[in-house]
C-alpha positions in Angstrom: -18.7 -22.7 15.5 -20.0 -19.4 15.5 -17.7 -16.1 15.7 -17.9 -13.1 16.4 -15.3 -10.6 14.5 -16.0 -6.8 15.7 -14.9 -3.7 13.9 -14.7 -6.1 11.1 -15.9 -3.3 8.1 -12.2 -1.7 8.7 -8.9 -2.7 7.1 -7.5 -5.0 9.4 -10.8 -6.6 10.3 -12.6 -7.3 7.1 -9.0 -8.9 6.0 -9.2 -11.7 8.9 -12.9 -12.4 7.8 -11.9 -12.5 4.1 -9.2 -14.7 4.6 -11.3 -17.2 7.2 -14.4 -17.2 4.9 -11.5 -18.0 1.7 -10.3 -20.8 3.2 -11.6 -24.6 3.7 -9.8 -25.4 6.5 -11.2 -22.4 8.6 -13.1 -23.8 11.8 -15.7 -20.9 11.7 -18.9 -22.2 10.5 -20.6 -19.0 10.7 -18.8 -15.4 11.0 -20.9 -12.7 12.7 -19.5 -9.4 12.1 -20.4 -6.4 14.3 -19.5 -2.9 13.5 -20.6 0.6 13.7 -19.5 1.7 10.7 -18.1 4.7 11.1 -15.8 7.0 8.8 -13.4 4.4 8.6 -15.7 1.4 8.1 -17.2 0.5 5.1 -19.4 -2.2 3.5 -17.4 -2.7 0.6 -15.0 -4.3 2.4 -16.9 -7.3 3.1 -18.6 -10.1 0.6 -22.4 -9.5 2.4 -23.7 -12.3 0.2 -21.3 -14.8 1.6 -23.7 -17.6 3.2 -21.4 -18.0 6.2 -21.4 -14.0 6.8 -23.8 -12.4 8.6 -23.1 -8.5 9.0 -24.7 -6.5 12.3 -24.5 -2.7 12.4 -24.0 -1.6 15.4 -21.8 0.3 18.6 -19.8 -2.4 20.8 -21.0 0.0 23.5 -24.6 -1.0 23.0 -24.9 -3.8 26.1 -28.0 -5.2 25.1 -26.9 -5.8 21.2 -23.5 -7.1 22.5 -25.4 -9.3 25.2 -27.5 -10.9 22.4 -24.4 -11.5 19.7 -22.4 -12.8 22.3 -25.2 -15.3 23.6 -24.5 -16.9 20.1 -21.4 -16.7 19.8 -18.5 -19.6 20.9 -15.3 -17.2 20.0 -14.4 -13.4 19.7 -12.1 -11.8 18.0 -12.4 -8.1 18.6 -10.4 -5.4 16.4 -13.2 -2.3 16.7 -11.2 0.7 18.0 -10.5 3.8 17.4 -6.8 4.1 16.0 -5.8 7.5 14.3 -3.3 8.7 16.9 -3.9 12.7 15.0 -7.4 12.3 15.9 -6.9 10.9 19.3 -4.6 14.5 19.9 -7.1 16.4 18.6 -10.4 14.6 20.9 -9.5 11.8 23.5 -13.0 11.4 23.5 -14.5 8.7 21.3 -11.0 6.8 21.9 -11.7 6.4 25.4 -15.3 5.3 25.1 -14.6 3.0 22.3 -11.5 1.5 23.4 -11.8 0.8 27.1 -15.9 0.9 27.7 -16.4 -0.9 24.6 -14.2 -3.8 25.0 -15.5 -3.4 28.9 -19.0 -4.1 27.2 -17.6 -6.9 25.3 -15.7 -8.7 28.1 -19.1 -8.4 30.4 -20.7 -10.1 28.2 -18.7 -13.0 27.4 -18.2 -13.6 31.1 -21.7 -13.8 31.2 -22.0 -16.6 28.3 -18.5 -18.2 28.9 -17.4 -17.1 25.3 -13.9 -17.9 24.5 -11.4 -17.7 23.3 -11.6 -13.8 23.2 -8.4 -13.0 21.4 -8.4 -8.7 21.9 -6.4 -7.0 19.1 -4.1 -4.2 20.3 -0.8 -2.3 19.0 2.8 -2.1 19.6 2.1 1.5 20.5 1.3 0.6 24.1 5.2 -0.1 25.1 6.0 3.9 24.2 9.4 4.3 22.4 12.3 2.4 22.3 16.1 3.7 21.1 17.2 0.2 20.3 16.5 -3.2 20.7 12.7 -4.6 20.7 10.4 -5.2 23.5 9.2 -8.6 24.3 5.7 -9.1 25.7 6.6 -8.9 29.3 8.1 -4.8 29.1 6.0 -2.6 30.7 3.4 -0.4 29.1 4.1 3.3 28.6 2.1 4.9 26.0 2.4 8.5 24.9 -0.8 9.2 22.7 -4.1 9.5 23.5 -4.8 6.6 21.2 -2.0 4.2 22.4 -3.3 4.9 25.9 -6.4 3.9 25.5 -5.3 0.8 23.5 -3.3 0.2 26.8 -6.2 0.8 29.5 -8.1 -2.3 26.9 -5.3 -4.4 27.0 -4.7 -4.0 30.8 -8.5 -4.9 31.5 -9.2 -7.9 29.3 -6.1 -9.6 31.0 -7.5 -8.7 34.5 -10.9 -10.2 33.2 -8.8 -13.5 32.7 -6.6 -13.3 36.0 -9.9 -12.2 38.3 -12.2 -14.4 36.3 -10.8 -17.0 34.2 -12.0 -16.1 31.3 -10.0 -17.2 28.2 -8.7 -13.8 26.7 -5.6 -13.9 24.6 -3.9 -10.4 23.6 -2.1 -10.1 20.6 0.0 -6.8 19.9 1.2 -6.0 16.3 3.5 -3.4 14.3 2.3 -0.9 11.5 0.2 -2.7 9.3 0.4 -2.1 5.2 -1.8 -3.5 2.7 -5.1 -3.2 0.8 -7.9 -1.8 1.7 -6.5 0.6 4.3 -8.1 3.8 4.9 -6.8 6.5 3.5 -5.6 8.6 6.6 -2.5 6.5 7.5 0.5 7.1 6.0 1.1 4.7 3.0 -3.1 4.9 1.6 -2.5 8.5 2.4 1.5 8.9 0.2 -0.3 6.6 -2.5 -3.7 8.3 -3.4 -1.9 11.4 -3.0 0.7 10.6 -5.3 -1.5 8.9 -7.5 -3.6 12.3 -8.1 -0.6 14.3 -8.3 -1.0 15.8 -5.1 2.2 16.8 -2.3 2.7 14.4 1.0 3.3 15.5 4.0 6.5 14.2 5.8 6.0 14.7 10.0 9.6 16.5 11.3 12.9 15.0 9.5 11.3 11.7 9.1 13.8 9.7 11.3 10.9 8.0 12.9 11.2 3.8 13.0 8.7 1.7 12.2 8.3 -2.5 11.6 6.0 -3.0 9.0 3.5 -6.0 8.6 1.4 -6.7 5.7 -2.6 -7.6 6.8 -2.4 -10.8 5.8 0.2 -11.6 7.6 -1.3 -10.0 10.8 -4.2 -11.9 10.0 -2.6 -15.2 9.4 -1.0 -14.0 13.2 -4.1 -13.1 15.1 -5.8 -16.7 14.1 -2.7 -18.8 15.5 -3.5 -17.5 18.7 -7.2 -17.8 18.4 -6.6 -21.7 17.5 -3.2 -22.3 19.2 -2.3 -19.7 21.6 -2.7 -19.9 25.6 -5.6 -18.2 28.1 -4.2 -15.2 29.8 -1.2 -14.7 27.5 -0.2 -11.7 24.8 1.6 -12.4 21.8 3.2 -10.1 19.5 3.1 -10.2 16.1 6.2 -8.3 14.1 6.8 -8.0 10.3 10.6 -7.9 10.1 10.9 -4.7 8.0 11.7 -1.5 10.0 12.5 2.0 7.9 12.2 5.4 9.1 9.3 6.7 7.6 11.8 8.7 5.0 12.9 5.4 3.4 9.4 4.6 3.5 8.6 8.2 1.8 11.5 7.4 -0.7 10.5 4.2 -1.8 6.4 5.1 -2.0 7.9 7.9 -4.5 10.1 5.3 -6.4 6.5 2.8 -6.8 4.2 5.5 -7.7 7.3 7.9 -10.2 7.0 10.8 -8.3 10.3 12.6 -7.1 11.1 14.4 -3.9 9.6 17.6 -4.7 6.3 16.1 -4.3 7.6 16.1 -0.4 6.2 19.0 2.0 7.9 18.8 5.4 5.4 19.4 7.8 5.6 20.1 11.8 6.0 17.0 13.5 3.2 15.2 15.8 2.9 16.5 19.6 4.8 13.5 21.3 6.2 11.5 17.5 7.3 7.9 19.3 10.7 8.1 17.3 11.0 3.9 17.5 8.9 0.9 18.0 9.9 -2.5 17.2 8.4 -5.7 18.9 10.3 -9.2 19.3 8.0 -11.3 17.9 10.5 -14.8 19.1 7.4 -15.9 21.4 4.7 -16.7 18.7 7.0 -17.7 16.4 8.4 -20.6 18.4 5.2 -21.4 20.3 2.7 -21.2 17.2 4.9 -21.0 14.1 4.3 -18.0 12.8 6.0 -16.5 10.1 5.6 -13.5 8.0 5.1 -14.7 4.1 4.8 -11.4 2.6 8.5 -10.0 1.8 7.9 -5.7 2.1 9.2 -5.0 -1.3 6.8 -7.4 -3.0 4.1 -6.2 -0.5 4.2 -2.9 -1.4 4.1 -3.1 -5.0 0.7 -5.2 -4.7 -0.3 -2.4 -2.6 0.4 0.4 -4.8 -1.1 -1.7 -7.4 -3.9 -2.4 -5.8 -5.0 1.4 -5.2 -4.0 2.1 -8.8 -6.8 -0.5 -9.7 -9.4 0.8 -6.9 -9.9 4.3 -7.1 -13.7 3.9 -6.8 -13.3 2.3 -3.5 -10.8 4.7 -1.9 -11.8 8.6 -3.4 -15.0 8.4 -1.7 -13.7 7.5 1.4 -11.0 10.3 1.0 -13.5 12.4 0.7 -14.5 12.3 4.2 -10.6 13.4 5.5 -10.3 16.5 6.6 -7.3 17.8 3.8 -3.4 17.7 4.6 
């Protein structure tokens, strides 16, 4: 079985094709992985030597590239977005291109070739805020960044290619992931490799902003349940069990990398800061198992560990941040 994994230089990409091409059981013969490579993506994140692997640069906007990958292709899995919601504030642009046309491109052409399952990889972000409680999959969509708007208008249009077409597209929506190999412009890469160089972080507001975190792997070990076991026409979402305002997350990033709270600069919070999300994850847990395996604490030692021992991957890649 051939698949194809898009945007699969990133973080939470290159992890799913690690993991499948890791393991013995995995039902993908041969992985193509397309991606554009941009800022965020890079080669390093991906064993290119791998005899199963076979890497493709290139936009998932490009219809006649897509059109060829997909003819060979029995399965998708497509992560390639855009997904800094700062940049998405700043220029709505490239979000709205990549996000909607691009998976547009991608769902045209596996119509065309009857490819499925496409399982389409999206974010919590896409149900807006909530005070309390969590939203199951069936609450309605109300996103309030640029980004998580886009993310919605892609989520809304791969189901309508399943309920106009039939095509098998199965939508899975996740919390913040954590882990290795994450650029450095979200927030823990970001606390850590400043930490790490001695360098101030910048806390958005007062820092009562909620977020469930979910290690990669665990993601990972989420998205391929429903490519193997999930239904047509369906979205699952996939929750790690660990929600902290993003001050205990600040306080506890100090605690793993010795730093104190001086090292904190309180800076002006984000034009329209989501101040909760949290997803009930109760469907694919029941219907495919899932369950996360990585405990946070645990997690997030391994990941400040694991930037400790990689500064040659990540300083380059800092280097192409605009500064905090």
């Amino acid at each position: 079985m051939n698949l194809l994994v898009t945007g699969a230089a990133g973080f939470i990409g290159s992890q799913y094709v690690r993991r499948l091409l890791a393991s013995a059981d995995s039902d993908a013969s041969r992985i193509t992985v397309l991606d554009k490579l941009t800022y965020a993506g890079t080669l390093d994140n991906l064993e290119l030597e791998h005899p199963r692997l076979e890497f493709v640069q290139g936009d998932i906007r490009d219809a006649e590239l897509v059109d060829k990958l997909m003819a060979d292709a029995d399965q998708v899995v497509h992560f390639a977005a855009e997904s800094h919601v700062d940049r998405s504030i700043a220029g709505a642009g490239d979000f709205v291109l990549t996000n909607v046309v691009g998976t547009q491109t991608l769902l045209d052409a596996a119509l065309r070739h009857g490819t499925g399952p496409f399982v389409h990889v999206s974010t919590d972000e896409v149900y807006g805020s909530i005070d309390e409680g969590s939203w199951p999959e069936t609450h309605p969509l109300a996103p309030n960044s640029p980004y998580s708007a886009s993310k919605a208008s892609s989520d809304l249009l791969a189901l309508a290619y399943h309920r106009t077409h039939g095509l098998d597209v199965r939508v899975t929506r996740c919390s913040n992931n954590y882990g290795p190999h994450q650029f450095p412009e979200k927030v823990i890469p970001l606390f850590i490799t400043h930490l790490l160089d001695g360098r101030n972080v910048p806390l958005y507001g007062d820092g009562r902003n909620v977020r469930d975190w979910l290690h990669v792997d665990d993601h990972c070990q989420g998205v391929d349940l429903v490519r193997t076991k999930g239904r047509a026409g369906e979205v699952y979402n996939i929750g790690g069990g660990t929600e902290l305002s993003n001050k205990e997350l600040t306080g506890l990033l100090l605690q793993a990398c010795g730093a104190g709270w001086d090292m904190v600069e309180y800076v002006e919070d984000r034009k329209g800061h989501d101040l909760r999300y949290s997803v009930d994850w109760t469907k694919i847990r029941t219907e495919l198992g899932y369950a996360p395996r990585h405990d946070f604490a645990t997690g997030l030692a391994d990941t400040v560990a694991w930037y400790r021992a990689h500064r040659t991957w990540w300083e380059p890649l800092k280097r192409r941040i605009t500064p905090h």
